[in-house]
C-alpha positions in Angstrom: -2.4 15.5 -33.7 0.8 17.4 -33.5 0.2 20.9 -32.0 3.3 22.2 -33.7 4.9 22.7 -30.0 8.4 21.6 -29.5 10.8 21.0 -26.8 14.2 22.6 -27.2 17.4 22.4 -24.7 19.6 25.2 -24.6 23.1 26.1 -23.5 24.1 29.5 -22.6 27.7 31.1 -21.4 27.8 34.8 -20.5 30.5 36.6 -18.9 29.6 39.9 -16.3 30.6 41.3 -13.4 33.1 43.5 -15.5 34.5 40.4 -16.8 35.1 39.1 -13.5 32.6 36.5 -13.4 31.7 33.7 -16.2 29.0 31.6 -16.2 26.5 28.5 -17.8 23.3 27.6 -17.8 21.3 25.2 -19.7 17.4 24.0 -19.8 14.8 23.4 -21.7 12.4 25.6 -23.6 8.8 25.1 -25.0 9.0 26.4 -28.5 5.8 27.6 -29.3 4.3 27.5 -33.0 5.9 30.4 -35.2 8.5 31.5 -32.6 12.1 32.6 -33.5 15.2 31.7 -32.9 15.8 35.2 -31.8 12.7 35.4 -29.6 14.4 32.1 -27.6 17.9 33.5 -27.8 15.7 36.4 -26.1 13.4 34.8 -23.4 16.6 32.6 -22.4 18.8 35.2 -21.8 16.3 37.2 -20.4 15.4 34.5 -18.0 19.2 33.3 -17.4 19.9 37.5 -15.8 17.2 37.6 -13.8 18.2 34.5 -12.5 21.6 35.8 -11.9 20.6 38.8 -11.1 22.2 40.6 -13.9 21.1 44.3 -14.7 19.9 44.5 -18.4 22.9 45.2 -20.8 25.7 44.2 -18.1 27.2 40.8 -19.8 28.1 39.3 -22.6 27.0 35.9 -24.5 30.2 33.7 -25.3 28.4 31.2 -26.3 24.5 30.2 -27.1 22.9 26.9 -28.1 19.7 25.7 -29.2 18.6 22.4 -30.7 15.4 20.6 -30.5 15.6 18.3 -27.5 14.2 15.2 -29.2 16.8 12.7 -30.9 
């Protein structure tokens, strides 16, 4: 039975640092039944800053990806 979970991987680019920094991440992301494409646009970035230790609001997304991981 297929839970309705799915595996995504994701790419994200953000510049900070006043411009003076750039950088990318990627990973994967459990998609969990009903979520959003917003909602994992949100816990990425979310988890990409604090990773970074970016203060909220302080960068800028150049570029985000987000595809089901599964060929």
């Amino acid at each position: 039975m297929n839970s309705g979970v799915r595996e995504c991987h994701w790419v994200l680019t953000l510049q900070y640092d006043n411009g003076r920094q750039l950088a990318t991440r990627e990973g994967l992301l459990t998609v969990q039944p009903g979520m959003t494409r917003q909602q994992a646009y949100l816990a990425v970035c979310q988890d990409v800053c604090a990773d970074l230790r970016i203060q909220d609001g302080r960068c800028v997304v150049t570029h985000f990806s987000l595809a089901p991981n599964q060929l």
